[in-house]
C-alpha positions in Angstrom: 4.9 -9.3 36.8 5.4 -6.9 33.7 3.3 -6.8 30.9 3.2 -9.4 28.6 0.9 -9.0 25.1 -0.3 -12.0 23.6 0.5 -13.5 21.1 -2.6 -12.1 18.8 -1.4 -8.5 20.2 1.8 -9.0 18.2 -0.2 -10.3 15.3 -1.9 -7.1 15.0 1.2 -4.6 15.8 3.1 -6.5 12.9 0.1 -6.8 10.9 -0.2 -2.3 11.2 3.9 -2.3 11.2 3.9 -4.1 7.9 1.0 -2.2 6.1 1.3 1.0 7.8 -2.6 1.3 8.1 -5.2 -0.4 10.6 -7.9 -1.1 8.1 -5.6 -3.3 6.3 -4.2 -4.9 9.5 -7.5 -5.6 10.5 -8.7 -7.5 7.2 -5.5 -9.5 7.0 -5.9 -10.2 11.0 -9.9 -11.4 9.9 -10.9 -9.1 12.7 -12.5 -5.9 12.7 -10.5 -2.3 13.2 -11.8 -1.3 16.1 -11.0 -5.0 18.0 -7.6 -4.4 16.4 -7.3 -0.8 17.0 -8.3 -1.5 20.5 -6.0 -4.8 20.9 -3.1 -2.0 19.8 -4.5 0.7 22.3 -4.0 -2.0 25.0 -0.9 -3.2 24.5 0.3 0.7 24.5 -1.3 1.3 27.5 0.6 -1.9 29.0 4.0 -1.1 28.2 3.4 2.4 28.6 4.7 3.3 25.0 3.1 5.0 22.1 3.8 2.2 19.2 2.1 4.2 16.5 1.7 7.9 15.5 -1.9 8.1 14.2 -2.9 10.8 12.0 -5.8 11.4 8.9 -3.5 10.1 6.4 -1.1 7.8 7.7 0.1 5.6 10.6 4.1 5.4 11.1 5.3 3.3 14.1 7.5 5.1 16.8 11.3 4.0 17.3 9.5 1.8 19.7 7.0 0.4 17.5 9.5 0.0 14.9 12.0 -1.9 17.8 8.3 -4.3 19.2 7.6 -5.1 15.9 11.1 -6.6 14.9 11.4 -8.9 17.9 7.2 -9.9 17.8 8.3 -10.7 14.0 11.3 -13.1 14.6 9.2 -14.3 18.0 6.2 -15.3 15.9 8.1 -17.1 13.1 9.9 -19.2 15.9 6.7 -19.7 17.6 5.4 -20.9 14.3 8.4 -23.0 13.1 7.9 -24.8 16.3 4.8 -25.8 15.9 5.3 -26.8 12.4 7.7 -28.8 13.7 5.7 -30.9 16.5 2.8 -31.2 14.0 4.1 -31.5 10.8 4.2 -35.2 8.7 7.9 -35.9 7.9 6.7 -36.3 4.4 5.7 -32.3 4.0 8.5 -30.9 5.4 6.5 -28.5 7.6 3.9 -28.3 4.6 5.4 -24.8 3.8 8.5 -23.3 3.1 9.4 -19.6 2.2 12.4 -19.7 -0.1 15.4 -16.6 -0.8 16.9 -16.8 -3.9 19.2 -14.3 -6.0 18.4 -14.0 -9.4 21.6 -15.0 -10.7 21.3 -18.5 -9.4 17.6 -19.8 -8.3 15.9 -19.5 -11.5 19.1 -21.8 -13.3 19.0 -24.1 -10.1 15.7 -24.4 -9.0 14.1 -24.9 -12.3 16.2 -28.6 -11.6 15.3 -28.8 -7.9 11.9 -28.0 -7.8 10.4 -31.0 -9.8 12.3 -33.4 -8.0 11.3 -32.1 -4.3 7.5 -32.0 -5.4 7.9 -35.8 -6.6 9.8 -36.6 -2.9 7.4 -34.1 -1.0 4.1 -33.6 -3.4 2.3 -32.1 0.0 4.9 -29.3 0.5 4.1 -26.1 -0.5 6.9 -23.7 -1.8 7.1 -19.9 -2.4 10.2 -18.1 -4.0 11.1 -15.1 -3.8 14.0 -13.3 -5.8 16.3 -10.3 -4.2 19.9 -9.8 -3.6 21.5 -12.1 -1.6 22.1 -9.2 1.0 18.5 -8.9 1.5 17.6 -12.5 1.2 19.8 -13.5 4.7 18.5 -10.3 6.2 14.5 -11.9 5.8 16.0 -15.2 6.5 17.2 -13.6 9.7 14.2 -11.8 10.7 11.7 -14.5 10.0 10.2 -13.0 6.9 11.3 -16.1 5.0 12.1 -19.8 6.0 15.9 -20.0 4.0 17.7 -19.6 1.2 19.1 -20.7 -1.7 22.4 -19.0 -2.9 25.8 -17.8 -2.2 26.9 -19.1 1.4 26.1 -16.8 4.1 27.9 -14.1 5.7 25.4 -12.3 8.4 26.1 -13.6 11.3 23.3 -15.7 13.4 22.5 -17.9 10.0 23.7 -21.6 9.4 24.2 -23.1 6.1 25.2 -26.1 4.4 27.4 -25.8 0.9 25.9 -27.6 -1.9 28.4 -26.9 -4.9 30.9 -24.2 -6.5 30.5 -22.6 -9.3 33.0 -21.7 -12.2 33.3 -17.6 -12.4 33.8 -17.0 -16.1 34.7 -13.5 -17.7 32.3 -11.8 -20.3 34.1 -9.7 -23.2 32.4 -8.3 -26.3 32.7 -10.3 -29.5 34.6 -7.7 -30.7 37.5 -7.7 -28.1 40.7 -8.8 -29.0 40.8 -11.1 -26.8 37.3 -13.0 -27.5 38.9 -15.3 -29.9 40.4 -17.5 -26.7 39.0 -19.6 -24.9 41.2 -18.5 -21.6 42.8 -15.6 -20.1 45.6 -14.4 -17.7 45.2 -11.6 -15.5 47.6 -9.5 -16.5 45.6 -9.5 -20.2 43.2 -7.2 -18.6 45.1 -4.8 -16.5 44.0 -1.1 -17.3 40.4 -2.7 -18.2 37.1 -1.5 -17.4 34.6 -3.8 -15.0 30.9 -3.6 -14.7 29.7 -4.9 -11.6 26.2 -5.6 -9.5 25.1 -2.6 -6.7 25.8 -3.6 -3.3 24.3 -6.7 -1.8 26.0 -8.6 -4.2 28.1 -11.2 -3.7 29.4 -10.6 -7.3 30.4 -7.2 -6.2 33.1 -8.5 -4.4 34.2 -11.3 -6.8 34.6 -8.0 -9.3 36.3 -6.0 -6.5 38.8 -9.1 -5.6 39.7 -9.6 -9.9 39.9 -5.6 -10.4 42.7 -6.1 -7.4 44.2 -9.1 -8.6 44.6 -7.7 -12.6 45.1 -4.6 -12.3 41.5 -3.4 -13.9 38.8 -1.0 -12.6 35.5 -0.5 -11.8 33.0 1.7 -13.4 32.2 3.4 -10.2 29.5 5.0 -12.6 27.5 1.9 -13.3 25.7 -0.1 -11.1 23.9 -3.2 -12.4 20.5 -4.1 -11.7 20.9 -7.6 -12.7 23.2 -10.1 -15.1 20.8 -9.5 -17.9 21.5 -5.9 -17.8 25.0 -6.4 -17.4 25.6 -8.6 -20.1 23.8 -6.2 -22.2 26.2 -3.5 -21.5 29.1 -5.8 -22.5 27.6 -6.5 -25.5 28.0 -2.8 -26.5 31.7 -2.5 -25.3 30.6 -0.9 -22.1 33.4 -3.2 -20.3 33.9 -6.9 -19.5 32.2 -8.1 -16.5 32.0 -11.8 -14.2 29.6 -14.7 -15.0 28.7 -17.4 -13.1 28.3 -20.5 -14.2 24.5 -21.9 -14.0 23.8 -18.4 -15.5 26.3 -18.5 -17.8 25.3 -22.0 -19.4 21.3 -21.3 -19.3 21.6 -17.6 -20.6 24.5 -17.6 -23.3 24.8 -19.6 -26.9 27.7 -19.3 -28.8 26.2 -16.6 -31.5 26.1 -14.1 -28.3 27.8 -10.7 -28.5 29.3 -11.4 -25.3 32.2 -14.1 -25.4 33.1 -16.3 -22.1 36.8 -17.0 -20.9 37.9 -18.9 -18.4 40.8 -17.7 -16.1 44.1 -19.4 -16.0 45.5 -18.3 -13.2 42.5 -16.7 -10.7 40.7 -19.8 -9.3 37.8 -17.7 -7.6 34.5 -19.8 -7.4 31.2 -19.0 -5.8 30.6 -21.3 -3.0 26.6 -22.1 -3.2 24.7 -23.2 0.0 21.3 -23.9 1.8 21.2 -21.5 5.1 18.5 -20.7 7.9 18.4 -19.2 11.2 20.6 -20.7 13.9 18.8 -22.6 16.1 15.5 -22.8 14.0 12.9 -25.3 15.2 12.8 -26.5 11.8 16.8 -27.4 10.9 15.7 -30.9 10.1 13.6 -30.1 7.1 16.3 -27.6 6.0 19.1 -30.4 5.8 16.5 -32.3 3.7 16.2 -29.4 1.6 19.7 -29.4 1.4 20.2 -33.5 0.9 17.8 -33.1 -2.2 19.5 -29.7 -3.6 23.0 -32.0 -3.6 21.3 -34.5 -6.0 20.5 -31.2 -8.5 24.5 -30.3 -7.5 25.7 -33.4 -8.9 24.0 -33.8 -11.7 25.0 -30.3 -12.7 28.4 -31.4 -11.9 28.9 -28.1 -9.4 29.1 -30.6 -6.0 32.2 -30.3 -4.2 35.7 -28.9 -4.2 36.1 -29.4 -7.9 39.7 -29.4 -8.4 39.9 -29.5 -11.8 38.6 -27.2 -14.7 35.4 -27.2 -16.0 35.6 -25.8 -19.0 33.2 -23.5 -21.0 29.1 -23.6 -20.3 28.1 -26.2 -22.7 24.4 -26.3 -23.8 24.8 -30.4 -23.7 25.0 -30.2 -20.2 21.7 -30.2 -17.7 
């Protein structure tokens, strides 16, 4: 029979993987370093591999470190979201969950959510964190986090549940001739310039499908770090630039420098959704996640296939 390392072993080979250093494997482990060091040692010696490259100053994992590491990560986190599963209470939903979230939607969705799901689960804990959504379904993926939040899914080996659709709105300065309206055709903004989010953002490619629709371009030059910064540049005439709507209606009042128009004739929307890995031990709590995140959808009147307009952010609304 081939060697098999425990599940401790691949504890500790994530634990150095992650922090690139066995002192600080060991004290997150609560072990010693030389148990851990020797734990490592063993599990080398097993498969016949060197994991780690050990020197004075640093410890970097070997392409076969690097490749045990990965599959010990996504092994433990299924290992761990079934046990959650056979011993969690209903009413905790697992007692913890590690949520993705972009910046451009969580904090103006969760902010709504996150109250409601405390009063319905007041024993489940919750942790956010914010990256692009890119990044997000790669540590949804890997194990690093439970799900996410956000724009639907398109790495493969994830599923998901749409909650809503948002409006996309365009962003001109105040000062553009065409702030005045509250609408816009496409072929008003042929020959404009568009500011857009780096890569890993689903906004990336709404700005990539308008600049093909309209006949505008991309600053290739600019790369935004995040809607704040962008709308900042718009404000000084940098370029117009995509908006979506939960941002849109928490971030911008009608004194703004930037002006928001809706299309008349481009009906792109960003489809919102609750996604995990396939097969996750833990798919029941997600769809509860999901079941309470369509009550915040409603009530901010994003749920469903809107047909219809929805007209321009209002502060009046939720």
């Amino acid at each position: 029979m081939p060697f098999r390392p425990s599940f401790r072993q691949l504890e500790y080979v994530v634990a150095v993987d992650d922090l690139r250093h066995f002192g600080r494997a060991a004290k997150r482990c609560h072990v010693s370093q030389p148990t851990l060091s020797v734990q490592v040692s063993l599990v080398e010696e097993g498969l016949g591999v060197t994991l780690f490259e050990r020197t004075s100053s640093q410890v970097v994992p070997t392409p076969a470190g690097e490749r045990l590491a990965k599959g010990a990560r996504l092994l433990l986190s299924s290992f761990d979201d079934l046990l959650q599963d056979l011993s969690a209470q209903a009413s905790s939903l697992g007692g913890m969950m590690r949520i993705g979230t972009p910046a451009s939607f969580g904090p103006h969705f969760l902010r709504w959510l996150l109250p409601d799901l405390h009063e319905q689960y007041p024993d489940l804990q919750v942790y956010i964190r914010e990256d692009s959504p890119a990044a997000l379904e790669a540590a949804v993926a890997d194990g690093t986090l439970d799900c996410g939040i956000g724009p639907s899914p398109e790495r493969a080996g994830l599923s998901f549940r749409p909650i809503g659709r948002e409006t996309i709105f365009l962003g001109v300065p105040a000062e553009h001739s065409l702030s005045a309206r509250g609408t816009v055709e496409l072929q008003e903004i042929a020959g404009e310039t568009l500011l857009a989010l780096g890569r890993g953002h689903r906004l990336l490619e709404n700005v990539r499908h308008l600049a093909a629709a309209s006949g505008a371009h991309i600053n290739d030059d600019f790369e935004g770090s995040s809607l704040d910064a962008i709308r900042q540049m718009v404000s000084i005439g940098m370029g117009l630039s995509l908006f979506p709507e939960l941002y849109a209606r928490s971030e911008f009042r009608g004194e703004d420098d930037v002006k928001l128009l809706e299309f008349k004739d481009w009906d792109e929307r960003r489809e919102v959704s609750v996604y995990w890995r396939e097969g996750s031990g833990r798919e029941r709590h997600y769809q509860a996640l999901a079941d309470a995140a369509d009550v915040i959808a409603i009530k901010l009147g994003i749920a469903g296939d809107r047909k219809g307009k929805s007209g321009t952010p209002s502060k009046n609304r939720p």
